[in-house]
Structure formats: C-alpha cells, structure tokens
N, C-alpha and C positions, 0 to 999 in steps of 0.2 A: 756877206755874200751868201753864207748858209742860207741865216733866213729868207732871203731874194729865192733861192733853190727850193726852199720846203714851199713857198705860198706858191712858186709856181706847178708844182706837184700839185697840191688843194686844187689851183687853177684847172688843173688836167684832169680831175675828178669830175667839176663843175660842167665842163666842157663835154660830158659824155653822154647829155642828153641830143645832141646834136647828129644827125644822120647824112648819110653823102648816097649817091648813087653811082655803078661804075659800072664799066664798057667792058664784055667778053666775051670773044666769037661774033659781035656785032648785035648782040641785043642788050640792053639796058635791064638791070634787074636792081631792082630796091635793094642795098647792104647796108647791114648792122651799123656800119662805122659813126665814127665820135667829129670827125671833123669834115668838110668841105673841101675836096682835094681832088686832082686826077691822079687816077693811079700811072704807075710806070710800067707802061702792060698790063701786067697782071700780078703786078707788085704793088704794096705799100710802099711810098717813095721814101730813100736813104734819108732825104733830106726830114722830114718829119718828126718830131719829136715824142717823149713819153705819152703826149694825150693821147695817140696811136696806137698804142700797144696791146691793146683790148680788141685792134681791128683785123676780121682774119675775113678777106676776101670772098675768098672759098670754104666753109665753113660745112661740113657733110651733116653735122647737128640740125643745122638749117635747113639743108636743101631737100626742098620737099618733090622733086622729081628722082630723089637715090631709091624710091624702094626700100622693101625691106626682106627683100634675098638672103640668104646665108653671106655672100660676098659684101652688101652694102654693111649689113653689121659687123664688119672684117672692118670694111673702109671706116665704120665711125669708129669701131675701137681703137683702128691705128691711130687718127686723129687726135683720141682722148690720151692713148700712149703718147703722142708727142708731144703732149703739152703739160704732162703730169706723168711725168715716166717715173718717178720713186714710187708714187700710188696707185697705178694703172698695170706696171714692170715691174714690181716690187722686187723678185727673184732674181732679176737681174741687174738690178741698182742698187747700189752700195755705196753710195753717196747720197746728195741731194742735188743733183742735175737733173734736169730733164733736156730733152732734146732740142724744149721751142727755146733755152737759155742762149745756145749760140746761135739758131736758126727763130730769126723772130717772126712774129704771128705767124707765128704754125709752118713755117720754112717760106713765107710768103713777104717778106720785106727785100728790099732792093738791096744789093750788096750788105746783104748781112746772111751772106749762105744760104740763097734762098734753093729748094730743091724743088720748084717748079719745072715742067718739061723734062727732068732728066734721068725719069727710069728707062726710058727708051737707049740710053748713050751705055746701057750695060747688057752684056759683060765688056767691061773695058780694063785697060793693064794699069796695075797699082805697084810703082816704085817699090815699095817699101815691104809689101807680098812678094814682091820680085815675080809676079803672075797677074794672068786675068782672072776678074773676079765677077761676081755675079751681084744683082742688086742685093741680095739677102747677104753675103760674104761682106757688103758693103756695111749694112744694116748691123750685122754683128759685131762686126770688128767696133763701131759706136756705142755698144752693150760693153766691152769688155775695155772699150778705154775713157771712151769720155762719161759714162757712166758708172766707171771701174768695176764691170760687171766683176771681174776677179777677184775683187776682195772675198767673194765667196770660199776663193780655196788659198787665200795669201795669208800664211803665218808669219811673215817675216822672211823666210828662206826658200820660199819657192811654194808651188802646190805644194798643198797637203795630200800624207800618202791615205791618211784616214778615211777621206770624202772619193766618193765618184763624180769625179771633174766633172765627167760629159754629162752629168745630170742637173752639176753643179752650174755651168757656161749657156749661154745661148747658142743654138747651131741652127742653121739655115733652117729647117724644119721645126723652130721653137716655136710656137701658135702666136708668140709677141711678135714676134722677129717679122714673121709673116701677115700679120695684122698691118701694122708699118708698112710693109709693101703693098699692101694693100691701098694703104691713103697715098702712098706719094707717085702709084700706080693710077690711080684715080687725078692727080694733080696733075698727072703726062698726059691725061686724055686728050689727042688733037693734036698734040705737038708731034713734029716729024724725030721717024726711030733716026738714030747713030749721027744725030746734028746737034752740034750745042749749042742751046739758047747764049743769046746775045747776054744777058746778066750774068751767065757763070761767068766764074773766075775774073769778076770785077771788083773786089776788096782783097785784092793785093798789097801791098808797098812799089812801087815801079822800082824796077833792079836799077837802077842809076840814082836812086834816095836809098837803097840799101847802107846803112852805118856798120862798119864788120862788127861783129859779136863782143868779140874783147876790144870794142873799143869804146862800147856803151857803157850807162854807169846807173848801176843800179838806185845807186843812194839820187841821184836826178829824177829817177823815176820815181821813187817811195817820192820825195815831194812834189811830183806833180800829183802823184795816187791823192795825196792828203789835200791837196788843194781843189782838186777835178773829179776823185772818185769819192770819197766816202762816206758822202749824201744819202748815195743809193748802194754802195756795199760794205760801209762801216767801213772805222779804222782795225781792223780784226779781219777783212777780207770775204766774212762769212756772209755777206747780204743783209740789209735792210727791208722789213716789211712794207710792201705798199700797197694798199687793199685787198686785194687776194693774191696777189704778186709780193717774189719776193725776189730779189734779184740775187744771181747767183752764185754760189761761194767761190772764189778766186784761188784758193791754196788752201792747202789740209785734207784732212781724210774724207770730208763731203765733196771735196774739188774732183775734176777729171783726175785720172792719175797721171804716170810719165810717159806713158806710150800715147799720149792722145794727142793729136795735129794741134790741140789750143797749148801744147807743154813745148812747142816748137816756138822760139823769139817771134822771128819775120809771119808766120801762119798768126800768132796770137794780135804780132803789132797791124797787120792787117784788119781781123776786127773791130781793134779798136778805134784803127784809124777811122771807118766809114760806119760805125753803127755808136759810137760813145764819146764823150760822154752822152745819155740819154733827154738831158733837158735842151743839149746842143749839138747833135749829131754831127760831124766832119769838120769839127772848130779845131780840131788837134792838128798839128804837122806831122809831116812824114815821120819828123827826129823824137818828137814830144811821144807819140805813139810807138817807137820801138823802147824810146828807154822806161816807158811803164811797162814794156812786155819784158825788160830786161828784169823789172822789181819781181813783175808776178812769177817770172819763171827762177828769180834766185830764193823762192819760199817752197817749203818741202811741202809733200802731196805724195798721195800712195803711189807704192811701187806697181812696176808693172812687171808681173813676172817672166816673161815670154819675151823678152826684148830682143834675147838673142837671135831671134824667129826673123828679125825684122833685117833690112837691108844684107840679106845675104848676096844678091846681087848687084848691088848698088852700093855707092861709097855713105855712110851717114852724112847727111845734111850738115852741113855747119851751125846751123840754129837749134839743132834736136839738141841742148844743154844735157839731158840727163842721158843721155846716148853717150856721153863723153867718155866712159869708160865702160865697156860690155858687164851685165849685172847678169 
C-alpha cells in the first residue's frame, strides 16, 4: 500500500506541468495551478488531492495589477509569512509550523480553514479571550500558540524573569503580525464586512458524531496514524519531505503547543476529517478522525504558559486535554 502511496506522490509531481484557469468577481484569469478543476468559489476544492497543494489561487507574487506601494509589499510579505513562517517569522516561531500547515494553499482550500472573506467579521468575540478581539489579536494569539511563539520566554516554569517578554512575544503592532493582515486583508477584498462566508466553519465534526473524549482510544488511533498517516508524516510524527514541502510536525517541541485550537480533540479531529489523509482527502469517518486526534493529542508538545489567561469566562471545553488541570 505504501508503495501505491509514494508512486502516487511522483504522480503528483508529474502532474504539475498542467494549468487550469478559474472564475473571480466574473472575469477569467490564467492560474498557475497543477490540475483541471473548478474551483469552489474561491477555493481549491476539499475534495482534491496532494497534486493541488502547490495551487494558490490568489497568489500576490503573481498578481501583476498589486503595485508596488509600501502596502502591496506588506501584502506580499504577509503571504511569504504564511507559507514559511519559521523563515519569514523566525522571532516568533519556535517550532517548525508555519501557517499554510493547517490553512492549506495559502488559507485558500475549501474546508481546511480557509481565511478567505473574513477580515471584515473582525473585531468579533472569542470564547476563550473571554473578549472581542481584533484581526491582529487574532493573528497573534497564532504566533504564540500554533507557532508556540512563547517558547522564546518558556523555561519550563513559566516566563523567564531574564528576557523582556514584550519584546520577546508578538503584539498587534509586531511589523509580522501586521504584514499578515495585510495579505488576509487583501484576500477580503469584495467580500461584505461582519457576514460569514458560506465556507467558514465547514470542517467541523457534526455534534451528533461527536464520540465523548474518555471514550475514544488512543491506541485505535496510533494504528489508524500508522496505517493512513505516516507516508507523509513519518512514524516519529515530525513530517516527511516532499519536494519543497514538508508536511507538518504533529507532536514535540517543533509541533503547535498546548494552547493551540489543533491541541483541542474535536477542533484537531475536524481537520482531519476534511483535509487528510492528503492522497485521499475526506476517506476518514467522523469516528476514524476523532480517534487519531485522540493519538495526536495524548503525545506531549510545548507548554503553553499563559493558560491560565484562557476561559476565565467560560467553562473549558471538554476537548482542550491539556486544559485538564490549570498549568
């Protein structure tokens, strides 16, 4: 079955001389893409596999009507940050994640968190802030968890009293931070302010295939991992190289930390459900997909020091595992 997996990878290389053209705001414009497809609006469709992954609709590298303004160079850096945020973000990446890891081609694929349309729905209220927050609050708060930007100041017991945190952390004003909003500000262009696109919050689990927490089983999951993932992320969870791609580390100190929406079961078994495995995208069931998020989230991954900051107004989630007891 492996080798079936790897030739069709080669397959997917092969395949990338091949160009598609797509529909946006009603004019047709020639795109880079690998394969012959309609897009899903303005998305790479869910259903699509790895030979896709090189495909990014919207692409500001390309677009030869951005200019070159102080702001357009804003927009292409956010870009370049979001799809190589260890080498682009370096100061505030502490792992090896970058952004496009759970937001694929460049936050532009169909239920796999795409962030098309929706810097306009901000400032809006975030449970777990117990407050509204602004796009850039949004933007960081992903610097310091799914990127564990805090490993900068994490010794093991908390910040260090050594370091200057606030020079240490990303804050709304960090020129990265702000770059970012720049491209995903650029990616809202047209879309109506405080309305949500029809594709958010479509890679879910439906709450009536919810399996409770303690009643999943990790060890079902490590062998579905070993049979389904580790192709493309090793049996070590760290990623496999795939031409300039490498898919991304699943647990350990390069992974998101504990404060991060992917360290939550149901949030994790969601993306897996609709964006993996990547040579067969949405072949998992609802149940097959929680109990690998049960394997990824019982493997240890940086701490997040700040935890206590989190759900002061709200009860913890039943899914936050590392939330289980206040750190």
């Amino acid at each position: 079955m492996k080798c079936l997996q790897y030739a069709l990878i080669g397959l997917a290389f092969c395949l990338g001389c091949l160009g598609i053209e797509a529909c946006r705001g009603g004019q047709t414009q020639a795109r880079p893409l690998t394969a012959r497809y309609r897009l899903a609006g303005p998305l790479v469709p869910a259903a699509t596999t790895m030979v896709t992954a090189w495909d990014v609709p919207d692409n500001p590298l390309d677009d030869s009507t951005l200019g070159h303004s102080p702001l357009s160079e804003q927009v292409r850096w956010g870009y370049q940050i979001f799809v190589n945020t260890p080498k682009e973000a370096a100061r505030f990446t502490h792992g090896k994640m970058s952004c496009n890891n759970c937001h694929l081609n460049a936050g532009q694929r169909e239920r796999s968190l795409p962030v098309v349309g929706l810097a306009g729905l901000f400032p809006e209220y975030n449970a777990r802030a117990g407050r509204l927050i602004s796009l850039t609050d949004r933007i960081v708060d992903c610097f310091m968890r799914s990127e564990n930007g805090t490993g900068a100041i994490e010794d093991g017991d908390g910040p260090s009293a050594a370091g200057d945190t606030q020079d240490a952390l990303p804050s709304p004003a960090s020129k990265e931070v702000l770059a970012v909003a720049a491209y995903l500000t650029w990616l809202s262009k047209g879309y109506p302010v405080g309305k949500n696109p029809t594709w958010r919050g479509r890679n879910a689990i439906p709450p009536d295939k919810l399996i409770p927490v303690d009643k999943l089983d990790a060890h079902k999951g490590e062998g579905l991992y070993t049979e389904r993932c580790t192709s493309c992320h090793g049996g070590d969870g760290q990623g496999v190289q795939i031409g300039d791609k490498k898919a991304g580390p699943l647990w350990g100190p390069d992974s998101w930390n504990e404060g991060a929406g992917a360290a939550r079961v149901y949030t994790l078994a969601g993306i897996i459900r609709y964006t993996m495995p990547y040579l067969d995208p949405g072949s998992l069931t609802d149940e097959e997909a929680q109990q690998l998020a049960a394997f990824i989230t019982s493997k240890p991954r940086s701490r997040y020091p700040f935890k206590t900051r989190d759900y002061v107004s709200a009860s913890i989630p039943v899914d936050a595992v590392y939330y289980n007891a206040r750190q």
